[in-house]
N, C-alpha and C positions, 0 to 999 in steps of 0.2 A: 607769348611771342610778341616782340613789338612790331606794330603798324608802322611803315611811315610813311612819308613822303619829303620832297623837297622839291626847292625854288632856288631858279640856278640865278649865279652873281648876275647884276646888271649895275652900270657907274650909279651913283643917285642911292638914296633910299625913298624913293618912290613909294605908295604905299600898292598903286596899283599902275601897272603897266600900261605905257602911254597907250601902246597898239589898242587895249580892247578900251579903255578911258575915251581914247580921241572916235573909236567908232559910236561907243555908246552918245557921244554928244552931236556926231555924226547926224544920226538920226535921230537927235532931238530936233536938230535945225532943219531939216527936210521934212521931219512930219508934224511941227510946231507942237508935238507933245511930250510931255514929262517921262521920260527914257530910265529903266533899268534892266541890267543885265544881271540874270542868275543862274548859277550852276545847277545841274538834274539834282541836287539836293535841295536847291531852291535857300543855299548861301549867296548872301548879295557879294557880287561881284565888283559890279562898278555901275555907278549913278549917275545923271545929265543933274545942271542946276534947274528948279522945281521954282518958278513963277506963284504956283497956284499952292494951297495943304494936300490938295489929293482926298483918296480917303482913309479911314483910320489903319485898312492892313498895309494901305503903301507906305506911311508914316510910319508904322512898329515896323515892315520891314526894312526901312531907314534905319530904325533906331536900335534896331536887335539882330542888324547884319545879317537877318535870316527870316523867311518866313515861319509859323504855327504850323503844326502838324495835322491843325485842321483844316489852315488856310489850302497846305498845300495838297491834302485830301481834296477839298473842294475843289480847286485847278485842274488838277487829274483827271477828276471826275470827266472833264471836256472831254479825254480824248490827246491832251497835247503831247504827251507824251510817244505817241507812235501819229501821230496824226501828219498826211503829207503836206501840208505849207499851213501858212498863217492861223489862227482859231479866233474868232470875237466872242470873247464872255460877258455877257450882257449886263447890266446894272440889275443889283440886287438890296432895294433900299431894305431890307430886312435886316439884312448882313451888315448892311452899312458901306456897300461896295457899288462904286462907280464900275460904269465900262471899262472895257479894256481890249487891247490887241494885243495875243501870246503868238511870236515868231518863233519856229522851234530854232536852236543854233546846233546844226551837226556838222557833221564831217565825215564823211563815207559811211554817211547812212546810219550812224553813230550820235544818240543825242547827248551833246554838251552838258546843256543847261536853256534859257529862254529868254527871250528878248520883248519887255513890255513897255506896252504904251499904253498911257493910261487918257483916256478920256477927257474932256473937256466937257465939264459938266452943265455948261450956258448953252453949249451946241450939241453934246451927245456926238462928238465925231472920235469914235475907235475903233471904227469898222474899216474892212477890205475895202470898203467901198472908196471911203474917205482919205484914204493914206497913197503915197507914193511906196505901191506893193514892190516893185522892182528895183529901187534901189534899194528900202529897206531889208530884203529877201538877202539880197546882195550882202549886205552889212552884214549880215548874222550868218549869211555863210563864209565871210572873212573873219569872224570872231568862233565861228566853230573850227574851224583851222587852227587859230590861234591858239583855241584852251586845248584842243587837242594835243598841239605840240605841247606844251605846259604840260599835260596828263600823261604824255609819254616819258616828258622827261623826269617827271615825281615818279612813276613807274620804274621807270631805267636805275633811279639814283634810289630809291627807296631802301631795296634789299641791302645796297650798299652800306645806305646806314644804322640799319642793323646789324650788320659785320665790324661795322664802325665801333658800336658798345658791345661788342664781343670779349668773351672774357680769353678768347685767344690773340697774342702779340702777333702773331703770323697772320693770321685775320685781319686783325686791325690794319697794321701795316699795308696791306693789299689792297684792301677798301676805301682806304686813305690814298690812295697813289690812283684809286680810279677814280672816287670823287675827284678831285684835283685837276683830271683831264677834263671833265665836262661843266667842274665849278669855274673853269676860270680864275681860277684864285693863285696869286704868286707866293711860290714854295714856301714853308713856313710862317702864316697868316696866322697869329695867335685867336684863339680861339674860348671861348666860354660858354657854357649850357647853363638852360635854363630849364626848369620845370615846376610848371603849373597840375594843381591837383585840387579837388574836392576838400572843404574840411572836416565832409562828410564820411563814412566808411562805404565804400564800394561804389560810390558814387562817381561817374566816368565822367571827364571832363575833353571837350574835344574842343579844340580852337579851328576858326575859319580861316587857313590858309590863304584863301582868295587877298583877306584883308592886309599880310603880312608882307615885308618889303623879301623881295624876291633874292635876296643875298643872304635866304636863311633855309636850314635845313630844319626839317620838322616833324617829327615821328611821336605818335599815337599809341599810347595804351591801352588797357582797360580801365584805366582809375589816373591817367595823368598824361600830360601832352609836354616832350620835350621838345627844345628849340637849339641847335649846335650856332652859335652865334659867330662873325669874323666881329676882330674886333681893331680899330684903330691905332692901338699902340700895344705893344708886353703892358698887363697890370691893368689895362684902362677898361675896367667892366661899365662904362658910360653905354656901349652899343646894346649890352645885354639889360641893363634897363631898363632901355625906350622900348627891347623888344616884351620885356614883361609890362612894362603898360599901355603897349599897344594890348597885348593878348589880353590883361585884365579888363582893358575898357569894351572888348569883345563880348567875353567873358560876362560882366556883369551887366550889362545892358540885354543882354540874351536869357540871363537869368531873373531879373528885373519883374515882380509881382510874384515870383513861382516859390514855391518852399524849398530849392537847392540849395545847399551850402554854401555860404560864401567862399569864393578860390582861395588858397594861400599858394606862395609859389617861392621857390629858393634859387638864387645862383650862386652858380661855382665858380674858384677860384680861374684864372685867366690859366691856359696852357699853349705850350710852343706851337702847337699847328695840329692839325683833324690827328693827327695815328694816335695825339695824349687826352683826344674828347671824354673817353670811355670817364678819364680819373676826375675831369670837370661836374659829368654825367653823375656820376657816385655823387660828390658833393654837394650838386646841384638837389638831389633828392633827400637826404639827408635834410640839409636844410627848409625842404617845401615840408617834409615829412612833422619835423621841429615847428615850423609855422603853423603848418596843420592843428593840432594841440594846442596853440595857445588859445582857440574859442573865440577869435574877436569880431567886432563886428561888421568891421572894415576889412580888404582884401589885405593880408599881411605878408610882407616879404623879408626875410631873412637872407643873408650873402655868408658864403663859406668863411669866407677870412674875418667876419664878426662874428661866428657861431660860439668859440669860448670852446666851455667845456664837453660842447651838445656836440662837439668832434666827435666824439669818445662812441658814439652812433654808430661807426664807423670801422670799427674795428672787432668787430665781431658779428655774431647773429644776435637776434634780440632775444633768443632765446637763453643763451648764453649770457650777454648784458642784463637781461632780471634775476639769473640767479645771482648773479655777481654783486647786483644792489640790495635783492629781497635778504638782507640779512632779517633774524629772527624778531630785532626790535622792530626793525621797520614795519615787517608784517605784522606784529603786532599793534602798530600804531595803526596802520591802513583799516586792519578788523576792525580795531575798538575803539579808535579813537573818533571816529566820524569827521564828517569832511568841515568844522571849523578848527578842532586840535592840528590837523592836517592845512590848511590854509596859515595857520596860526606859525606853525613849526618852519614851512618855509619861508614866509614873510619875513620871521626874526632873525635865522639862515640871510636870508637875501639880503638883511640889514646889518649885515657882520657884527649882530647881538646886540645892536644898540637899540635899548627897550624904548627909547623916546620916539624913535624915528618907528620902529615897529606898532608902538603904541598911533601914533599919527597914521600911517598904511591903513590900520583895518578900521580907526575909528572908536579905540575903544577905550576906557581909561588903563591908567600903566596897572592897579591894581588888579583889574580885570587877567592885565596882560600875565602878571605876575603868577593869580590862580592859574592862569589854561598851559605855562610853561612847568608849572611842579607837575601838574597832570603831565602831560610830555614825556616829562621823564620818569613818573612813577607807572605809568603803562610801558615806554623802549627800554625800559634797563638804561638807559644811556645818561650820559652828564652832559649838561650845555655847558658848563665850564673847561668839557677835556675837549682840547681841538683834534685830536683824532676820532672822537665820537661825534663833534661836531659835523666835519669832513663825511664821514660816512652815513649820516641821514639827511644832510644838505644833496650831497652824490642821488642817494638812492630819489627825493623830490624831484631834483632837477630832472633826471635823466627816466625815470619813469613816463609821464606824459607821453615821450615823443617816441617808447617802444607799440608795435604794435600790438595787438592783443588778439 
């Protein structure tokens, strides 16, 4: 079942809402220290500008939009979490961690997320002692209010969109007409999806909404995180872009050292407005699925309207789409051929038979090329001279990869 949430229109594409932006630097300038704001999952929310480097978990927290799961282990440990006002967490040169002041930010008794100051490490000042507690207190009970509302309304609008990629018209429809009251968005706002996924298998990929411009719907799977994008004009997937390299520079910088798979992510073709998401949604994944597959080592993005033939994903089950390719050569090349006959067959496929330019591709001489294509076809049965035999073990290459298994 999909997760999601969303983030209702505001003018601007802002990346973070003035309201908790302007409080966080708020209390930068009252308490003369380096200010961040983070949600009880301890994703950075919004940042004051930083004078000083801090120490290294504030800095990866900067850079990886989130804290470690040990870091935020170790925070917990305080207490901050139920604890009734401010907590000082002392400097722990072991860890490598300066002082710091944890404000909790709730809202009817309710914890948001957490408001830190960090130390000043010539003076050692991030205690109660040292800080203006009352206004600050103040500040983070205006910002628990804030994400509150924010979390109500990713709550309210959520289930909706999941109705939204329902495979019911009458669903859609419904959920479409109630988004639309609370999005703010005037009647038929063409619209495009986006989704980001693992290149990995089963491997879940979740983006920090906190980071994303608030004019975007966003819903969470288990193995992939869509984005319902408005976009500027019919046709113009320019919004849905910025919103995949926002999410990939999330994304990879949170991933950065760890052995996760690099992201691949796909967008879908542009549709008239939210009730046609569902068909964007389709294509959108398709595509991230097709990127997925290709192994690279860079986050790779693939768009509906340049997929080609990798459409054809699309109209069936996958289960259905292998038997449909696995003809008898094919499997027989896949058995016995080993993966350079296999490399080899679609390369010269991809080169529409031109031995030179296939010969150049893998590096090898043309005679070489010459031996591993009579192999080819003395294992499929097939002729690389008959373009319907051609056609049908180029098909069956291409569109393998991107079935799941």
């Amino acid at each position: 079942m999909l997760r999601t949430t969303a983030q209702q229109w505001s003018e601007g594409n802002t990346v973070i809402g003035p309201d908790l932006q302007d409080l966080v630097d708020g209390a930068a300038l009252i308490s003369g220290a380096p200010v961040t704001l983070e949600d009880r999952e301890f994703n950075l929310v919004a940042v004051s500008a930083h004078q000083r480097p801090g120490d290294t978990v504030r800095q990866d927290s900067i850079m990886h939009r989130r804290a470690t799961p040990e870091v935020r282990k170790y925070f917990e440990s305080f207490g901050i979490a139920h604890a009734p006002g401010p907590v000082t967490i002392p400097p722990d040169p072991e860890r490598g961690l300066l002082g710091r002041l944890c404000i909790p930010v709730r809202w009817q008794s309710v914890t948001y997320g957490y408001l830190w100051l960090l130390e000043d490490p010539e003076t050692g000042t991030a205690d109660a002692h040292a800080m203006p507690l009352p206004e600050l207190v103040a500040a983070a009970a205006r910002a628990g209010g804030e994400m509150a509302r924010r979390s109500r309304l990713r709550e309210d609008l959520g289930w909706k969109v999941g109705d939204l990629l329902s495979t019911y018209p009458e669903t859609r429809a419904r959920a479409a007409e109630e988004i639309a009251e609370s999005w703010s968005m005037p009647p038929g706002t063409p619209v495009a999806a986006v989704a980001v996924r693992s290149a990995g298998k089963g491997d879940p990929v979740f983006v920090n909404a906190w980071r994303l411009p608030r004019t975007i719907l966003v819903g969470s799977g288990e193995h992939a995180s869509t984005f319902i994008v408005p976009l500027s004009a019919p046709g113009d997937l320019s919004a849905a872009r910025g919103i995949m390299r926002s999410a990939f520079a999330a994304l990879t910088a949170s991933i950065a050292g760890t052995t996760v798979p690099t992201p691949a992510a796909g967008i879908g073709g542009a549709v008239g407005g939210l009730v046609q998401a569902r068909e964007s949604w389709l294509q959108a994944r398709i595509a991230a699925r097709v990127a997925a597959s290709r192994n690279a080592s860079a986050p790779l993005v693939l768009e509906w309207p340049e997929l080609g033939v990798h459409r054809l994903l699309g109209v069936g089950t996958d289960a259905a789409l292998r038997d449909a390719v696995l003809t008898s050569g094919v499997t027989t090349l896949l058995a016995e051929g080993g993966a350079e006959l296999v490399r080899t067959a679609k390369a010269y496929l991809d080169e529409a038979g031109s031995a030179q330019r296939t010969a150049q591709a893998l590096t090898i001489h043309r005679q070489t090329l010459y031996h591993r294509l009579e192999r080819i076809e003395r294992i499929t049965g097939l002729s690389l001279d008959s373009g319907p035999d051609r056609l049908q073990l180029h098909l069956a290459l291409t569109l393998l990869p991107g079935l799941e298994h």
